[in-house]
C-alpha atoms as one frame of an Amber mdcrd trajectory, in Angstrom:
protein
 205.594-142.891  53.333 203.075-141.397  51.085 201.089-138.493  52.120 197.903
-137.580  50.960 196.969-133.913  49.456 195.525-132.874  53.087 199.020-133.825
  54.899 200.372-130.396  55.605 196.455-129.192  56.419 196.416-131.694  58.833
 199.931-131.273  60.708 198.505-127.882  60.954 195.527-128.643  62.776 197.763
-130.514  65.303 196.547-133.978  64.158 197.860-137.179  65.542 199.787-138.629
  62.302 200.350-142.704  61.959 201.373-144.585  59.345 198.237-146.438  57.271
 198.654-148.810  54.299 201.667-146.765  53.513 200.466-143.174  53.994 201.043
-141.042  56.842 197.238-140.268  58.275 195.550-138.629  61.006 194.405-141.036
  63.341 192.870-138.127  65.762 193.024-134.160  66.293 191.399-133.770  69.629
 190.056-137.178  71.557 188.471-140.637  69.499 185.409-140.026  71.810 185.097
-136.261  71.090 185.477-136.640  67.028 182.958-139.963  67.747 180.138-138.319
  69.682 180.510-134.967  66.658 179.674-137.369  63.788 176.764-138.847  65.613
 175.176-135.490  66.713 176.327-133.241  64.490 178.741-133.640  61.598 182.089
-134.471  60.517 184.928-134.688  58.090 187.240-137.479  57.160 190.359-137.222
  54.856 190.072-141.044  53.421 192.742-140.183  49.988 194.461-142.953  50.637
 191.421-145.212  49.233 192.265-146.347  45.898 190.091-145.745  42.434 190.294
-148.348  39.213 188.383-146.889  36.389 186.501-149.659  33.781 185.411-148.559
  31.064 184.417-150.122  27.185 181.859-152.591  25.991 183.443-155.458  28.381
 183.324-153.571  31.881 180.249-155.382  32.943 181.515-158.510  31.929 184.657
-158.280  34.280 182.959-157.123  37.216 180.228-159.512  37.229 183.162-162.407
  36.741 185.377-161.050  39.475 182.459-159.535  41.641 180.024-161.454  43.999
 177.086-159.432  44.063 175.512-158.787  40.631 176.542-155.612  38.890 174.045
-156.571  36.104 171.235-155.271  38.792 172.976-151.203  39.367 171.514-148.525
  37.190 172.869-145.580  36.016 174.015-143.195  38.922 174.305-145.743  41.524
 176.675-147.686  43.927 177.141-151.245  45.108 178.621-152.575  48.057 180.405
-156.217  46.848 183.169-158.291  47.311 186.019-160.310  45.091 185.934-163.879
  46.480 189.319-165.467  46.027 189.824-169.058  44.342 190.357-170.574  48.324
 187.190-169.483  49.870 188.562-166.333  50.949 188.030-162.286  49.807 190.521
-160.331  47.951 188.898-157.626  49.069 185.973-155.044  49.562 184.823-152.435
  47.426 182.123-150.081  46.160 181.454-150.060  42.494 179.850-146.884  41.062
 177.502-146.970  37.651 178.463-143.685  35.682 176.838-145.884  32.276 176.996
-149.041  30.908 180.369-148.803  29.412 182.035-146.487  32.577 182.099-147.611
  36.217 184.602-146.789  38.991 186.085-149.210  41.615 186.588-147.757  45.031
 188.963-150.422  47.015 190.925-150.559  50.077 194.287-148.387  50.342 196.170
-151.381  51.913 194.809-153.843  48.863 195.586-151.415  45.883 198.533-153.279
  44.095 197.200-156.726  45.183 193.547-156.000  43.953 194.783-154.478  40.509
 196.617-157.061  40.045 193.691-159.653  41.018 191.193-157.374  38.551 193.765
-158.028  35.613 194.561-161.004  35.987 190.611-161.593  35.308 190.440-159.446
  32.871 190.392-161.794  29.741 187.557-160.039  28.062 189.967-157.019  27.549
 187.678-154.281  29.334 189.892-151.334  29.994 191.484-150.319  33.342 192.931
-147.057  34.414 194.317-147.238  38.238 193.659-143.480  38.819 194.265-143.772
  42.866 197.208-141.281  43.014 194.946-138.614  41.158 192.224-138.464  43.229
 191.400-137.535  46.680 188.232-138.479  48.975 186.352-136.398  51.789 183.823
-138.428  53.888 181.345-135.551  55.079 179.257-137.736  57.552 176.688-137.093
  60.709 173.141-135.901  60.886 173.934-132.576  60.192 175.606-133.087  56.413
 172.835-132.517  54.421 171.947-129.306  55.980 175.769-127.626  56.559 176.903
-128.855  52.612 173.515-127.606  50.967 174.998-123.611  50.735 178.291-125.817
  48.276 176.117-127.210  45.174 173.133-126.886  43.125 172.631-129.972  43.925
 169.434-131.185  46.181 171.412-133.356  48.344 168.372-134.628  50.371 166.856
-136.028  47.196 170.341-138.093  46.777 169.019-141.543  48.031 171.213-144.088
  49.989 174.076-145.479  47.585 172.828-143.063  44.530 175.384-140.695  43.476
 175.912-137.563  41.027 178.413-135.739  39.478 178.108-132.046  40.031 179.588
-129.285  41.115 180.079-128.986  44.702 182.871-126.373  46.673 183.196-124.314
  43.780 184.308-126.995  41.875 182.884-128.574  38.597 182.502-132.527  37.910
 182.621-133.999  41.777 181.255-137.244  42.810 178.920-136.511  45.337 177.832
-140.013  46.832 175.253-140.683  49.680 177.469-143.889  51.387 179.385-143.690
  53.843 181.031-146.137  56.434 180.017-144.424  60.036 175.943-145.182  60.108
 175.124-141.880  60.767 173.966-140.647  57.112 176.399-138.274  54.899 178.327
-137.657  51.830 181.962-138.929  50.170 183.302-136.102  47.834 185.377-137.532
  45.082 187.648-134.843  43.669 191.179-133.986  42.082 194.169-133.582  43.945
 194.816-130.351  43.145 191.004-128.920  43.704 191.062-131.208  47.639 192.361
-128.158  49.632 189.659-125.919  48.042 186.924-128.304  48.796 188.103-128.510
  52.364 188.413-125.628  53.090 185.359-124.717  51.870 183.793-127.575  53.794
 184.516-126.627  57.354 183.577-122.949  56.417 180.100-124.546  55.422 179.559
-126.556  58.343 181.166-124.161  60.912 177.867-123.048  62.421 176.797-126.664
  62.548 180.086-127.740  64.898 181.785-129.652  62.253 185.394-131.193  62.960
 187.636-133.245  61.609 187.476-136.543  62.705 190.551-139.107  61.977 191.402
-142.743  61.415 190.556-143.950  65.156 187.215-142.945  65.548 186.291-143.707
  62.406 187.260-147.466  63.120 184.715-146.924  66.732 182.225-145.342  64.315
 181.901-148.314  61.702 182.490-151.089  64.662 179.331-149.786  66.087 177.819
-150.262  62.990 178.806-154.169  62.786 180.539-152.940  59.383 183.537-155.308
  58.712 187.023-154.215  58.320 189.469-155.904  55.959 192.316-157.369  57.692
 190.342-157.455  60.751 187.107-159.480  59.913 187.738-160.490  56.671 190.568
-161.279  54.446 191.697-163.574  52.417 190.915-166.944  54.267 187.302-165.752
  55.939 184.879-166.715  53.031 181.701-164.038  52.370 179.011-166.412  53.942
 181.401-166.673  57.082 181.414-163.633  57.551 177.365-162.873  56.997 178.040
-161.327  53.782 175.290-163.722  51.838 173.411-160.773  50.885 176.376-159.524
  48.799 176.979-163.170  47.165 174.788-163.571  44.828 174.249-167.151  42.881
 172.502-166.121  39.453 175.905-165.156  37.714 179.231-166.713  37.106 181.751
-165.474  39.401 185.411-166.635  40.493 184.953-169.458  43.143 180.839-169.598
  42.729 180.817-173.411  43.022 182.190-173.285  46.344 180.381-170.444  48.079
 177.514-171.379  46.919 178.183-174.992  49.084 178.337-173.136  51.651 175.552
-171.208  51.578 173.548-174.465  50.517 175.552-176.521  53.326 176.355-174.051
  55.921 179.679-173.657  57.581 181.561-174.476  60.389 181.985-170.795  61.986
 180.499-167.663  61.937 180.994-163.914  62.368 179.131-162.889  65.330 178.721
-159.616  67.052 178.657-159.406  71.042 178.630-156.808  74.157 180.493-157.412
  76.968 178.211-157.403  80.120 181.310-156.399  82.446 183.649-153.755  82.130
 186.481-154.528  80.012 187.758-153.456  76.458 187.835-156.673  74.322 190.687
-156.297  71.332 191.615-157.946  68.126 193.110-161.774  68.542 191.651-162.198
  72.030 190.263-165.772  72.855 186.695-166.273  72.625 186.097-168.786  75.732
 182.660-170.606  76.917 181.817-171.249  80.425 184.207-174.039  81.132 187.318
-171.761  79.836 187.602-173.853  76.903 188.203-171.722  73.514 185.849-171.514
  70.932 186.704-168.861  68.723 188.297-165.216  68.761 188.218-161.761  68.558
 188.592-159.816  65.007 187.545-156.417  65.460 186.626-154.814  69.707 186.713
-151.297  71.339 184.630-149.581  73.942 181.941-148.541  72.172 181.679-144.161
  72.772 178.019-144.398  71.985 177.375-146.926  74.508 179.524-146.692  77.148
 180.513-150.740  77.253 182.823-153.172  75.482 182.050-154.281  72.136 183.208
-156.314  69.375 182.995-158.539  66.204 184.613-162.228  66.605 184.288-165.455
  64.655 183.059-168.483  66.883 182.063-172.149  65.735 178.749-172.263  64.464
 177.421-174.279  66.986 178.388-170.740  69.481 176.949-168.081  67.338 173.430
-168.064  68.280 172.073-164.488  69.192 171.360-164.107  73.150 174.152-166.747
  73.786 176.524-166.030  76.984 179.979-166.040  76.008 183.495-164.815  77.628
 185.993-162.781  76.041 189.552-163.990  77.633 191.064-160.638  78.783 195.083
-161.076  79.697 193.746-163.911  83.044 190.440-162.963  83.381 187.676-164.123
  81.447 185.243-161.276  80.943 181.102-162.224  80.496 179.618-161.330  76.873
 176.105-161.500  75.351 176.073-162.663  71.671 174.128-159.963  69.423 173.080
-159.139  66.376 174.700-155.952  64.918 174.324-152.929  64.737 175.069-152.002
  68.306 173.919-148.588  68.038 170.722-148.141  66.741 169.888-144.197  65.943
């Protein structure tokens, strides 16, 4: 079990430790719905380390991400991010990532920590133009400073103007103390922020500079649980829950990252489907009863018969009712429809709607 530079800071604080995609993380310190309700109203901060990082670099980088890459890289300037996806040759994703535009010839990967070997492999196998690669995930560690309240608590760390740092724009300054950190402006809760890029052995610095920082504005640390509650609020997908490697992008309502006006593994294919439409879809819905619908649950209509299932469900903090993300047959997945979520014998009434549930 691997153990990120945080671990022992962690233990300390009396965090809940699980095993993740073969590190041992904190999953939660005090309650999921006490960490939840601190990133939405005030501010909070994640140890995600266990992310991975693929540098590209040379004349050729562009080249392999726009051929392994469904949204087109050609499109991100200088000091900005891009949320895309590697279709697989079957319809499927490989995986999801942010890319991030240092130059032309220098761009950095940031993909899941359960898909590292499997998407360095994927990205190499691709790699015929001979760009170069430099896996640099067990160097690097990642803080996810996120809630209303990050701007203002993390201004005091950098000479940086962080409110002028638009939404997926990043720079490299010096933040904590430290010289040469990736400040970025994404985020995976909804509720605004930073993610702090740094080395392993400057982490603990930046922490604990951090929660000094954002002391008077009630920041905690937050772990692995609520931010899954956090991002399904959102309607963000998870990989291995809502997509993987047999849900295709335009299943799952990622269109707007597949784009059609570059050559990219599988194009021919996705781009029938988009043209053709498909057979299910990845719909968001609230139950309109109490219950807590969970992953693999039947999807059910009326008569009891099943018509899909669930990928991703939780009770929603900010909301106080079920929630969830499920793929149903197209013919289901119209917003406003009444579905029923099959909970152990009873089947529990749901609205279809369109994501995000929580709207600020």
């Amino acid at each position: 079990m691997k153990k990120t530079a945080l671990s022992h800071i962690h233990e300390q604080l009396g965090a809940k430790m699980v095993p993740f995609a073969g590190y041992n993380m904190p999953v939660s310190y005090e309650s999921v719905t006490i960490e939840h309700e601190n990133v939405r109203n005030n501010l909070g901060v994640f140890d995600v380390s266990h992310m991975g990082e693929f540098l590209v670099t040379g004349p050729q980088a562009l080249e392999l991400l726009q051929k392994i890459g469904s949204n087109d890289a050609s499109k991100v300037v200088d000091g900005q991010a891009q949320y895309t996806c590697m279709p697989n040759e079957k319809g499927g994703i490989v995986d999801d990532l942010i890319i991030y535009r240092f130059n032309a010839e220098k761009w950095l990967l940031v993909v899941n920590a359960s898909n590292i070997e499997k998407d360095w492999n994927w990205i190499t196998s691709h790699n015929t133009m001979n760009a170069e690669l430099r896996d640099i995930s067990e160097d690097y560690s990642l803080l996810a400073i996120q809630g209303p309240k990050a701007i203002e608590a993390m201004q005091s760390l950098t000479s940086e103007d962080l409110s002028a740092i638009k939404f997926y724009n990043f720079k490299v300054s010096d933040f904590a103390g430290v010289e040469h950190v990736i400040i970025s402006a994404t985020g995976y809760t909804g509720s605004g922020g930073f993610e702090i890029y740094c080395k392993n052995s400057e982490v603990e610095q930046v922490w604990n500079r951090v929660m000094e920082a954002g002391a008077a504005y009630g920041i905690k640390p937050i772990g692995l649980a609520a931010r899954d509650t956090l991002r399904l609020e959102m309607g963000f997908c998870l990989y291995g829950n809502d997509i993987d490697e047999t849900t295709s992008p335009i299943e799952a309502g990622l269109g707007w990252i597949t784009k059609f006006n570059h050559d990219f593994v599988n194009k021919e294919v996705l781009q029938e489907q988009k043209e053709e439409g498909v057979t299910r879809k990845l719909i968001g819905f609230e139950l309109t009863e109490r219950g807590i619908p969970r992953q693999g649950y039947d999807i059910v209509d009326a008569e009891g018969l099943k018509i899909g299932h669930v990928t991703s469900g939780t009770m929603s903090p900010s909301l106080q009712k079920g929630i969830g993300l499920g793929y149903v047959g197209k013919e289901h997945s119209k917003t406003g429809t009444d579905i029923f979520i099959q909970i152990r014998k009873k089947a529990v009434a749901a609205t279809i709607v369109k994501p995000p549930f929580y709207k600020k």
